[in-house]
DOBAMAR-353468 format. One record per residue (C-alpha): x, y, z; residue in three letters. Coordinates in steps of 0.5 Angstrom, whole numbers, padded with zeros to 4 digits, always signed. Layout:
# DOBAMAR-353468
XYZALA;...
//
This chain:
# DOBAMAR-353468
+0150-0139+0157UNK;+0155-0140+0152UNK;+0150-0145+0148UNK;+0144-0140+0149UNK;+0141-0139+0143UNK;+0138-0131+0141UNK;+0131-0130+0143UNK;+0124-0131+0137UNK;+0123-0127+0132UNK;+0130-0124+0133UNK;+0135-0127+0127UNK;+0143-0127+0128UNK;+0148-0122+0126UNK;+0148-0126+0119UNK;+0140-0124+0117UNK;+0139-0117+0120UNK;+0136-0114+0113UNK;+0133-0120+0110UNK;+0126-0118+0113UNK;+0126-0111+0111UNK;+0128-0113+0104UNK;+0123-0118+0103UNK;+0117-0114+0106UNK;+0118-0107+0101UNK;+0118-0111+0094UNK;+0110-0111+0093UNK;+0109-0103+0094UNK;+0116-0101+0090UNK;+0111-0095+0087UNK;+0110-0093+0093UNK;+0114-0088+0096UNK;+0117-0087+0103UNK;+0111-0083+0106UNK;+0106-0088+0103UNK;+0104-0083+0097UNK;+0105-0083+0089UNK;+0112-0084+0087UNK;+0114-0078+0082UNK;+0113-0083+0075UNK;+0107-0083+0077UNK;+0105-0077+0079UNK;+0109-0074+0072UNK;+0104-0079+0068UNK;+0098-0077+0072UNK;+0100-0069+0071UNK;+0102-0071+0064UNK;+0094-0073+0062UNK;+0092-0067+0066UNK;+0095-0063+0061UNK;+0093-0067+0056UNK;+0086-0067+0057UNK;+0086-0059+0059UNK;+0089-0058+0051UNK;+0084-0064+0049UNK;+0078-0059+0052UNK;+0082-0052+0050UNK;+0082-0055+0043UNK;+0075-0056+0043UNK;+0073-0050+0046UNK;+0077-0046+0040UNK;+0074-0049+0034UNK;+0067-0047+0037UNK;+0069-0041+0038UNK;+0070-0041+0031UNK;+0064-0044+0029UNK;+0061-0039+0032UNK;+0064-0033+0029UNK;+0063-0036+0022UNK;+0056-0037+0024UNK;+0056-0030+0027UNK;+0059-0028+0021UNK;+0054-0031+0017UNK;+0047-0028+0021UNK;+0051-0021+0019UNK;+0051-0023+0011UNK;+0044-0026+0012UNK;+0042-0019+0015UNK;+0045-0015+0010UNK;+0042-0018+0004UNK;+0035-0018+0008UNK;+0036-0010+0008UNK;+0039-0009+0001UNK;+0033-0014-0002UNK;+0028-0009+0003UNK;+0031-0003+0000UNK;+0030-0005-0007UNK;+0023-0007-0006UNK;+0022-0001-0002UNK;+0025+0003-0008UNK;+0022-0002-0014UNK;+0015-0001-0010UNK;+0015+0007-0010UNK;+0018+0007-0017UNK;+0012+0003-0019UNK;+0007+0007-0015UNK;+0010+0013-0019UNK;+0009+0011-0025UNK;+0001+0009-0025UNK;+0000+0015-0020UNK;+0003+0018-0028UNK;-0001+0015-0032UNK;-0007+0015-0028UNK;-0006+0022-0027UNK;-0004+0022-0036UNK;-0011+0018-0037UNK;-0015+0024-0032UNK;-0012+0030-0036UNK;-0014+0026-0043UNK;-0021+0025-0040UNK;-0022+0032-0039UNK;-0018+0035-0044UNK;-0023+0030-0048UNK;-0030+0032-0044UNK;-0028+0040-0045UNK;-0026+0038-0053UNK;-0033+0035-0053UNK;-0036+0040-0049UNK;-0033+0047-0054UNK;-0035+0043-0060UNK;-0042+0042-0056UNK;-0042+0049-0056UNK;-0040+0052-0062UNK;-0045+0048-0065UNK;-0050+0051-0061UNK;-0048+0057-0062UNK;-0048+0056-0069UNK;-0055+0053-0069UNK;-0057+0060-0065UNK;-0054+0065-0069UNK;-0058+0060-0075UNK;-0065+0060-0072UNK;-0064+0068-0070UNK;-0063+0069-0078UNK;-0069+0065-0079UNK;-0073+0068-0075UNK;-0071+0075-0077UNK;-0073+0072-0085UNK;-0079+0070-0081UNK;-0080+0076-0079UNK;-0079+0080-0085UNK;-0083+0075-0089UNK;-0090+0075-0084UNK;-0088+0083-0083UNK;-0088+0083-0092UNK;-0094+0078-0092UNK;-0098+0083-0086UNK;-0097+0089-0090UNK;-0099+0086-0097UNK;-0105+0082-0094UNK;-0107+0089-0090UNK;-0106+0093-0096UNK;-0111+0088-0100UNK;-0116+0088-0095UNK;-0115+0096-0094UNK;-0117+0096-0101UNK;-0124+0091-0100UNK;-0126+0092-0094UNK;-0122+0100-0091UNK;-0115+0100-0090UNK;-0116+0100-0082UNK;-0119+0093-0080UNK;-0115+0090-0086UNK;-0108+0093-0082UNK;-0112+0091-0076UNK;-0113+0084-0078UNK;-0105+0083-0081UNK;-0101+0086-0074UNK;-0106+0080-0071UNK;-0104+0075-0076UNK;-0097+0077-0075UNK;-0097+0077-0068UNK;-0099+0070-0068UNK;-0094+0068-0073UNK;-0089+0071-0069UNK;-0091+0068-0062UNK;-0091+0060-0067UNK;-0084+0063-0068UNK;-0080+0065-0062UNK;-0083+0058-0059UNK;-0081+0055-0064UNK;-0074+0057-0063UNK;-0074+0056-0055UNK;-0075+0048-0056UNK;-0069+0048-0061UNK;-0066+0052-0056UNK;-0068+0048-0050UNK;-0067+0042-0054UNK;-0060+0043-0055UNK;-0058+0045-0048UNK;-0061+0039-0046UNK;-0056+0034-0050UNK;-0051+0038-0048UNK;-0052+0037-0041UNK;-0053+0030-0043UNK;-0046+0030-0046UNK;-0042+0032-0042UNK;-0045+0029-0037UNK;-0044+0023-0040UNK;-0037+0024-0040UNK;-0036+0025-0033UNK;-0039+0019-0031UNK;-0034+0015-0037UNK;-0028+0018-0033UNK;-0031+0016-0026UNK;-0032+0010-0029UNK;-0024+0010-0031UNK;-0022+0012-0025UNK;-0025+0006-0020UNK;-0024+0001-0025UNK;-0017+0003-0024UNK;-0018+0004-0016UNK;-0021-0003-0016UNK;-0015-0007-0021UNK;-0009-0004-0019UNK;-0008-0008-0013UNK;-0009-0015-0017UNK;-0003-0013-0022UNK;+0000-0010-0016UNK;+0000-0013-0009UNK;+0005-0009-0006UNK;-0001-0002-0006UNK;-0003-0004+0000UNK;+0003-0002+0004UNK;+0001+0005+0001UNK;-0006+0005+0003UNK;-0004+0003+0010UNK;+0002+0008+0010UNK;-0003+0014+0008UNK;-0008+0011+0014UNK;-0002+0010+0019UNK;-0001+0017+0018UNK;-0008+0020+0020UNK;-0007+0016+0027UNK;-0006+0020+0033UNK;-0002+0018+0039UNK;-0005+0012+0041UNK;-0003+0005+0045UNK;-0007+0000+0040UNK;-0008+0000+0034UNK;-0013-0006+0030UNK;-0011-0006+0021UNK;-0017-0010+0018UNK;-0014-0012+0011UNK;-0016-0017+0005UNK;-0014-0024+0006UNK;-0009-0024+0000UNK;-0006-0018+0003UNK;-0004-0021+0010UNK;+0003-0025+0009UNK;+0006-0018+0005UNK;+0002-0015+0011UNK;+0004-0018+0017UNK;+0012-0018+0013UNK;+0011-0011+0014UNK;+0009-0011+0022UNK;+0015-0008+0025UNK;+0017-0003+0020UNK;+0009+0000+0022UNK;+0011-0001+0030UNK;+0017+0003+0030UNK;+0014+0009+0026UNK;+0009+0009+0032UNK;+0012+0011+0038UNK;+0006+0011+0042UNK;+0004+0004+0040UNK;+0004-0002+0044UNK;+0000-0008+0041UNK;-0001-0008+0033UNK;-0006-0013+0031UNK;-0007-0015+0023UNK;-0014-0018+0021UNK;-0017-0021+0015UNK;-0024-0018+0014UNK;-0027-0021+0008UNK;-0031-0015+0007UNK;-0025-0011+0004UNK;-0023-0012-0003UNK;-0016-0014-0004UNK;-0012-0007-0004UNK;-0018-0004+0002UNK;-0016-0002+0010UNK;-0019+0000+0016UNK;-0015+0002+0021UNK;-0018+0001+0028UNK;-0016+0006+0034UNK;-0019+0007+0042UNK;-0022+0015+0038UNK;-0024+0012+0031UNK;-0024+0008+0025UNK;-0020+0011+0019UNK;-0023+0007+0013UNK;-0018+0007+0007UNK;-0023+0001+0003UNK;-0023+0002-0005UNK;-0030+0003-0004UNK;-0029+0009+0000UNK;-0023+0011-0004UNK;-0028+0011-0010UNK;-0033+0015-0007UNK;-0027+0020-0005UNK;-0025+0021-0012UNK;-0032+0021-0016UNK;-0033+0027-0011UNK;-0027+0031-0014UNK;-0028+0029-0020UNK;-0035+0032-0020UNK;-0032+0038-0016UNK;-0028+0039-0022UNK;-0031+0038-0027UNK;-0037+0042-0025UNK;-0039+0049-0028UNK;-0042+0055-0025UNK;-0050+0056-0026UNK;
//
């Protein structure tokens, strides 16, 4: 009727928007679909991006340290090399130089053996010529002696038995002589051959001393022992080098540079052995035992020395 009044929950023509106004104020962030509204998701973009240049900055400085630390291995690397190069070089330098002076100090030893020895023989042969002269003189005295005694004794009791008697005198007289002379003479070579022997020990006696001290003044020896070892090994997969414990740390430096000139080799092993002296090696191989020690060394070379030094009979 015309007194009627609209129905609940619907508002007059005055309020029509009232309820939609006042139910969208606490979600004005929101857009019409329900989602983020575009200040929003500019922010959430815009801290994106700034995490993404945060973390590409980060990613820079340590691909950068890694660079400068690349850079450095290669100048460390570098300097290890040039310092391997000079000791290599240093250490063949001074390998040169007392191979020089020991080869100096062998050549003086024999040239002073043979100084020795000629002046043994010139004296011997002037002792020689000497004891000749004098057994001539002998002979001429006890043959001047025979015919004057002969002479006499023909005279006394008839000139046969008395020149019988003088050539028996003379005869023993020169029998007493020539001995004589055989001992001045075998006396003689005795002392030379004591002299000259003698000298040979002195320079074999030198030449181990060298042997045996090199490596206390020169430790580095021992690469150049076991370098001309190395070369007497055959291809084989594995190899033991025995050394002296003040060898091993300059050893064990040097074990790579070993395993790249032996192709053929899988297992190298370093092992100290006190039965070695400083400077000595053996190296171990599955067909034998290449002995490079000091004492075989010095055997070694007393056996040359005495082949040099000696003379045929």
């Amino acid at each position: 009727g015309p007194g009627a009044h609209p129905p609940a929950g619907h508002a007059g023509p005055g309020h029509a928007h009232a309820a939609p106004h006042g139910a969208g104020a606490p979600g004005a962030a929101s857009g019409p679909d329900g989602g983020l509204s575009a200040a929003a998701t500019a922010a959430r973009e815009s801290g994106a991006m700034s995490a993404v240049k945060r973390k590409a900055l980060e990613l820079a400085a340590l691909e950068q340290r890694l660079r400068e630390w690349e850079q450095t291995l290669v100048e460390r690397e570098s300097a290890v090399t040039r310092e391997e190069e000079k000791f290599h070089h240093d250490m063949m330098a001074r390998r040169q130089t007392v191979e020089e002076e020991t080869k100096k100090q062998l050549e003086m030893a024999r040239k002073s053996a043979e100084t020795i020895m000629s002046t043994a023989r010139t004296e011997a042969e002037a002792i020689r010529k000497g004891v000749t002269l004098e057994l001539e003189t002998v002979k001429q005295k006890a043959y001047k002696e025979g015919f004057s005694l002969g002479e006499e004794k023909g005279i006394a009791a008839g000139e046969k038995a008395g020149l019988e008697e003088s050539r028996l005198d003379w005869q023993a007289l020169m029998q007493e002589t020539e001995l004589l002379v055989t001992e001045l003479q075998t006396s003689r070579m005795g002392l030379l051959k004591a002299a000259e022997e003698e000298m040979v020990r002195l320079v074999i006696a030198f030449a181990k001393r060298i042997l045996k001290t090199e490596p206390l003044v020169r430790p580095e020896i021992i690469l150049h022992n076991i370098d001309a070892a190395l070369n007497k090994v055959s291809e084989v997969d594995k190899i033991v080098i025995r050394i002296n414990l003040k060898d091993k740390t300059m050893t064990e430096a040097h074990k790579q540079e070993f395993m790249r000139r032996l192709a053929t080799v899988a297992e190298l092993r370093i092992v100290e052995d006190s039965s070695l002296a400083p400077g000595g090696v053996k190296v171990e191989t599955g067909v034998g035992t290449i002995d490079a020690s000091i004492e075989t060394q010095a055997q070694e070379l007393e056996a040359q020395i005495l082949k040099h030094f000696k003379r045929p009979e």
